[in-house]
C-alpha positions as CSV (number, residue, x, y, z in Angstrom):
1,X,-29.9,22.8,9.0
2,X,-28.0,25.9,10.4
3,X,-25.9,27.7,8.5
4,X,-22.2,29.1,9.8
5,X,-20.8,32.7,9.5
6,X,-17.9,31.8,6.6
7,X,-18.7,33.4,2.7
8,X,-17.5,31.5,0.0
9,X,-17.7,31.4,-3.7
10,X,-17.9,28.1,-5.4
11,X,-17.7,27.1,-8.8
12,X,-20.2,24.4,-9.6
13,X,-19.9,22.0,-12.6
14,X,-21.1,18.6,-14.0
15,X,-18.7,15.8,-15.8
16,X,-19.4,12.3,-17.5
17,X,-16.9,9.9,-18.6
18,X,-17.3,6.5,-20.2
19,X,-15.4,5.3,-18.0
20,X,-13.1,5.9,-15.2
21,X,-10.3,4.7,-12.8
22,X,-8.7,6.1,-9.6
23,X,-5.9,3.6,-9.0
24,X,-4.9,3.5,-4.7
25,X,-1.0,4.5,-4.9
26,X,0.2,1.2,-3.3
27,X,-1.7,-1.4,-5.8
28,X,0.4,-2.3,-8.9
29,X,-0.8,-6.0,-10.2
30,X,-4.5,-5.8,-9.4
31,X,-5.2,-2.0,-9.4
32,X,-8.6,-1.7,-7.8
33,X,-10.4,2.1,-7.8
34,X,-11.6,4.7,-5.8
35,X,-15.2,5.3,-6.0
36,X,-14.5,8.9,-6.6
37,X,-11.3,11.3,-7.5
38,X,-9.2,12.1,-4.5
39,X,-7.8,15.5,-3.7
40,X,-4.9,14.8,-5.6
41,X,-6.8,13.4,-8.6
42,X,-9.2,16.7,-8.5
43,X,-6.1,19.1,-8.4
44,X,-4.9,17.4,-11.0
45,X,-7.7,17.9,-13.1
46,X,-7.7,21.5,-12.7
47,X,-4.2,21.4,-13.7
48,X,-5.2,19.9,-16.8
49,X,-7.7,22.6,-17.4
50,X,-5.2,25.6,-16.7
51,X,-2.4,23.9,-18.9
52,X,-0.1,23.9,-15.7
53,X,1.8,20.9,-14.3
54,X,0.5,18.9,-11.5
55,X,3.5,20.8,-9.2
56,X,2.2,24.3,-10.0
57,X,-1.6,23.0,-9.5
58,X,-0.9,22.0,-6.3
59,X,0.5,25.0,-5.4
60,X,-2.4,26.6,-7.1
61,X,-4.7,25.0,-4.6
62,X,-2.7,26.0,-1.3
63,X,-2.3,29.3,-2.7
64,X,-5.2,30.2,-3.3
65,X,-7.2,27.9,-0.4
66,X,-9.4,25.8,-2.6
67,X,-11.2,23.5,-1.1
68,X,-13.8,20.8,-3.4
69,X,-17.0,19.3,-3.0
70,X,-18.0,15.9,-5.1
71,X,-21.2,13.8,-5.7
72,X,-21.1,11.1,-8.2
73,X,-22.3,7.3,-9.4
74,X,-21.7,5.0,-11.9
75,X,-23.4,2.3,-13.1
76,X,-21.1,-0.5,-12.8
77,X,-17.8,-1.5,-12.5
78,X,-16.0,-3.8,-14.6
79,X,-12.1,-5.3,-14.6
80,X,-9.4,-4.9,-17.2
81,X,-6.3,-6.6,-18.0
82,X,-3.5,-4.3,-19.2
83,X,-0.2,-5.9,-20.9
84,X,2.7,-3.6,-20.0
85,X,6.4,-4.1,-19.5
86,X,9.0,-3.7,-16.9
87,X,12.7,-4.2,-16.5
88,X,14.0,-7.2,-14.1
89,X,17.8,-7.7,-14.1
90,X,18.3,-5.5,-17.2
91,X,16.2,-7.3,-18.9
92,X,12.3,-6.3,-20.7
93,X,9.7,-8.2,-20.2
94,X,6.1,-8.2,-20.6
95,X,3.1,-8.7,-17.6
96,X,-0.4,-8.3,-17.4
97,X,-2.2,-6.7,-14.3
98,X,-5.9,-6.3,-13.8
99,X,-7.4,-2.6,-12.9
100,X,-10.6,-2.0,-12.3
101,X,-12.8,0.5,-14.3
102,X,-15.9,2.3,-13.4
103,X,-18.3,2.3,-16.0
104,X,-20.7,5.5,-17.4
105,X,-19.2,8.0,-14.3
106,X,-21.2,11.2,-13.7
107,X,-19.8,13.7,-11.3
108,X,-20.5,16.6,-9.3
109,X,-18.0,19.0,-8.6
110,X,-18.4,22.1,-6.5
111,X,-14.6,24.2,-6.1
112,X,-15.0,26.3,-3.0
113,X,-12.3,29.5,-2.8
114,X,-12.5,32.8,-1.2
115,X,-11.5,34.7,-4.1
116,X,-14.0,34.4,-6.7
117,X,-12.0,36.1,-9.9
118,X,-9.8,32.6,-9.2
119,X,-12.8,30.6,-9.7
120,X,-13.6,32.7,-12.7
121,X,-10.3,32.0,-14.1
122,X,-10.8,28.2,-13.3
123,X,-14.4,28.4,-14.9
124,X,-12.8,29.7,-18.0
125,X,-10.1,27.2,-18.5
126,X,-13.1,24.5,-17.9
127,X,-14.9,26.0,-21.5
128,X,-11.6,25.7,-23.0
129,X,-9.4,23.6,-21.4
130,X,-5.4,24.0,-22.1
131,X,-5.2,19.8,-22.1
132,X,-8.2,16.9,-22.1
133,X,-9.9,16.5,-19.1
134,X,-9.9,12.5,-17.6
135,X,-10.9,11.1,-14.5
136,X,-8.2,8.8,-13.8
137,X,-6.2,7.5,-17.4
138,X,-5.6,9.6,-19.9
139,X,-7.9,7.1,-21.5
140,X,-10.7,8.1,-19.0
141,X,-11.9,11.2,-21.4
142,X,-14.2,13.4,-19.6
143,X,-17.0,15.7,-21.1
144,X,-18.2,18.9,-19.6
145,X,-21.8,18.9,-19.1
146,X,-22.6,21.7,-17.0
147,X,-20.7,24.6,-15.5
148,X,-21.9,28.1,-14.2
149,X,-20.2,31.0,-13.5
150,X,-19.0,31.3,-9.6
151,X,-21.6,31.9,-7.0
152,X,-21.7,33.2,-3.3
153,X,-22.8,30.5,-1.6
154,X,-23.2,29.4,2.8
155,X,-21.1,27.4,4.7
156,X,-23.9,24.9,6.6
157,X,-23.8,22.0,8.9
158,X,-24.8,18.8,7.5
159,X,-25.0,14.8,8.8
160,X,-27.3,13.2,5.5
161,X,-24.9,12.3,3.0
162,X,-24.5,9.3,0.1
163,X,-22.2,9.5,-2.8
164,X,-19.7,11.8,-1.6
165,X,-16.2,11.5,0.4
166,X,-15.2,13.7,3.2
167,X,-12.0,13.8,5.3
168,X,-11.2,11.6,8.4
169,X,-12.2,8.3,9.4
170,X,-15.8,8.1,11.0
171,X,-16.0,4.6,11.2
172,X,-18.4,3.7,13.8
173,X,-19.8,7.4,13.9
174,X,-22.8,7.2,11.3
175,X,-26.3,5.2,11.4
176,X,-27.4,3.9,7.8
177,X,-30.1,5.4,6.3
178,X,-30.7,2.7,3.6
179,X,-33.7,1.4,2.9
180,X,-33.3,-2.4,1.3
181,X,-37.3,-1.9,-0.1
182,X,-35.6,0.3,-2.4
183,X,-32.6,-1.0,-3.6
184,X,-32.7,-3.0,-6.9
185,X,-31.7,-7.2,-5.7
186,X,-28.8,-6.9,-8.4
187,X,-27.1,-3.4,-7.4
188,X,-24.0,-4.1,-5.0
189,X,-24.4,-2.3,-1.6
190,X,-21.1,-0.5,0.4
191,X,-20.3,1.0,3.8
192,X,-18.1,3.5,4.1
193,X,-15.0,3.0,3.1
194,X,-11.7,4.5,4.5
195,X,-8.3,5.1,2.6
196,X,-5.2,6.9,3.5
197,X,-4.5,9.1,0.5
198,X,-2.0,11.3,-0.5
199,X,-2.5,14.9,0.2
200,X,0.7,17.1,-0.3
201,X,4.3,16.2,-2.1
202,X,7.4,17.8,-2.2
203,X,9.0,18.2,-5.6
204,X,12.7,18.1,-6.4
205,X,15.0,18.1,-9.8
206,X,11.8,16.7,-11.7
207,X,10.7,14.2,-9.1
208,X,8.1,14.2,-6.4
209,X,7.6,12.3,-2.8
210,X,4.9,12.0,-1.1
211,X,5.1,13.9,2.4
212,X,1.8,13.7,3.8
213,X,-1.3,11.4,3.8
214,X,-4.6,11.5,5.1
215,X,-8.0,9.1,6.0
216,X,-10.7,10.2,3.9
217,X,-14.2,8.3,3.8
218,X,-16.0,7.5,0.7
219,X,-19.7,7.0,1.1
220,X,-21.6,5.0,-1.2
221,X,-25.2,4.3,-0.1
222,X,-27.3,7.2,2.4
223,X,-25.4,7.7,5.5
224,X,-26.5,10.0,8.6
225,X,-23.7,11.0,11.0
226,X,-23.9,11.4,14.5
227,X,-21.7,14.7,14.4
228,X,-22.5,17.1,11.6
229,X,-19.9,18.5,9.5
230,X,-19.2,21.3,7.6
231,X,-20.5,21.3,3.9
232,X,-22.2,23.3,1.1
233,X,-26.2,22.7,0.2
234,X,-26.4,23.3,-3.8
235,X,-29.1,21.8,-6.4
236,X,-30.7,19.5,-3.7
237,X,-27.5,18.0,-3.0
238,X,-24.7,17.6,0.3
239,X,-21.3,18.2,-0.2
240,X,-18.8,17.9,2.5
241,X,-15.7,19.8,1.9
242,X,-12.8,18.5,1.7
């Protein structure tokens, strides 16, 4: 595959959870998951790492133009009922919703930036992180399993992807590359799947709105796409950028 004219650094690193949980904003009594973080959810956790509030992370990211890379399974997925309480006509009472939980998560994270002494400073707050990493709940506690220190890496084209996400909607704009032969009869199989996400807020007196969205398409099982797109090659794997 070619490779394009654009140097970047990226940050590489590895994470495994227990378990995990990327709720879709809209979902409140039967909270289903992402297969992987979003934008939002990965800002977040480099937030966590730098000990800086999820307004100043994103900031952080626009600032400094950081752009993320993810690969990642999990062995299965398992629902969870959750007692909580809400107010209705001034008055507390208890509910129960059901929120689906990936079990055993292992993730891939590459953080792309053209100013490597950022990515430095992000590496370091990885090895000792200002608050716990999670991947979704504060419940969701993540462990570290691999980081390097930032590395000049290519900016290539690429159309053979599984486990990642990429931005946009390419529904009808791939060709499956599964083969069934190889696919235990009792692991679940999924196309691509599209969700509108939140990308940017605005924050005011303490409180955020959402002011932009965007289609982003989570890939499961192999996947070759009629267009290429632009990505990183690292450790035998695709990452599209997003």
């Amino acid at each position: 595959m070619g490779y394009l004219q654009i140097q970047l650094y990226c940050l590489p690193l590895k994470l495994y959870s227990q378990s995990a949980s990327f709720r879709l904003p809209e979902e409140h009594t039967f909270q289903s998951t992402l297969p992987l973080p979003s934008v939002t959810a990965i800002t977040g956790l480099i937030g966590a790492a730098l000990g800086i509030k999820f307004e100043e992370a994103m900031e952080f990211k626009k600032e400094n133009k950081l752009h993320f890379g993810i690969y990642g399974t999990h062995k299965s997925r398992v629902y969870d009922l959750w007692k909580h309480y809400k107010i209705k006509s001034k008055e507390t009472i208890s509910s129960v919703l059901i929120r689906e939980v990936l079990f055993s998560v292992s993730i891939e994270l590459l953080i792309a930036s053209d100013n490597i002494d950022i990515l430095q400073n992000v590496h370091d707050a990885f090895i000792n992180p200002c608050y716990a990493l999670s991947l979704g709940t504060s419940d969701d506690i993540a462990k570290l399993t691999h980081i390097t220190e930032p590395l000049p890496i290519q900016i290539s084209l690429i159309s053979n992807i599984e486990n990642t996400c990429l931005r946009g909607d390419i529904s009808g704009e791939y060709t499956s590359s599964i083969n069934l032969s190889d696919i235990p009869i009792n692991q679940s199989i999924f196309p691509p799947r599209v969700y509108l996400l939140p990308t940017e807020y605005s924050f005011k007196d303490g409180s955020r709105k959402l002011s932009a969205k965007e289609p982003f398409t989570f890939i499961s099982q192999p996947i070759t796409l009629d267009t290429p797109i632009e990505g990183i090659e690292y450790n035998k794997r695709r990452f599209p950028l997003i």
